[in-house]
N, C-alpha and C positions, 0 to 999 in steps of 0.2 A: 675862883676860877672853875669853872665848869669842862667835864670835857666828854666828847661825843663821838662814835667810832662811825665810819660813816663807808658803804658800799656805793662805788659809783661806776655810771655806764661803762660802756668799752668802746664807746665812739671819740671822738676829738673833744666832743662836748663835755665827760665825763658829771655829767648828771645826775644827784644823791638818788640811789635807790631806794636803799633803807639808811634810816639813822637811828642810832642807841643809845645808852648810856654806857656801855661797857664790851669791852672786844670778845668776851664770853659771850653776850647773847648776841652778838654779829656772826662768830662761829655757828652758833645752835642753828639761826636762820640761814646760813648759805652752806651749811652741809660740810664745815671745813674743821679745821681745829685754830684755837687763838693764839701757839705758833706760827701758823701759816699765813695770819694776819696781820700780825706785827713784823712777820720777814718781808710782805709785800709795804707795809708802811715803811720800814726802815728803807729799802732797797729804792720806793718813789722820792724819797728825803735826799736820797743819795746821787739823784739824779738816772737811775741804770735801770728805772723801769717806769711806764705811764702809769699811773696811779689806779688802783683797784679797789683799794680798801686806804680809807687816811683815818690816824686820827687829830680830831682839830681839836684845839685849846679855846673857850670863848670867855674873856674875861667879862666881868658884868661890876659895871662899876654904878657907883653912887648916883648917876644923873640917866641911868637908865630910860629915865622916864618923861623926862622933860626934851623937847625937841628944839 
């Protein structure tokens, strides 16, 4: 499983801005700390806030490849 920290718009659409490998270099690029990132992921999970920063899980399994 892979996973990806991802900064998204602030409109309705919420649109990946940037995406990572890790909520450290998501901090480094928007100038924040990666408490600050995982409070706004936990708090969108939680339903009490539109989402700013997620992080997504993407499994990748065996048949990746075949359509």
């Amino acid at each position: 499983m892979t996973t990806v920290w991802i900064k998204v718009s602030a409109d309705k659409y919420e649109l990946p801005e940037v995406i990572v490998d890790t909520a450290q270099e998501l901090a480094e690029i928007c100038g924040t700390t990666t408490n600050n990132i995982s409070s706004w992921n936990s708090k969108h999970k939680a339903g009490k806030l539109r989402a700013k920063y997620l992080k997504v899980e993407i499994e990748e399994g065996e048949d990746d490849e075949s359509y």
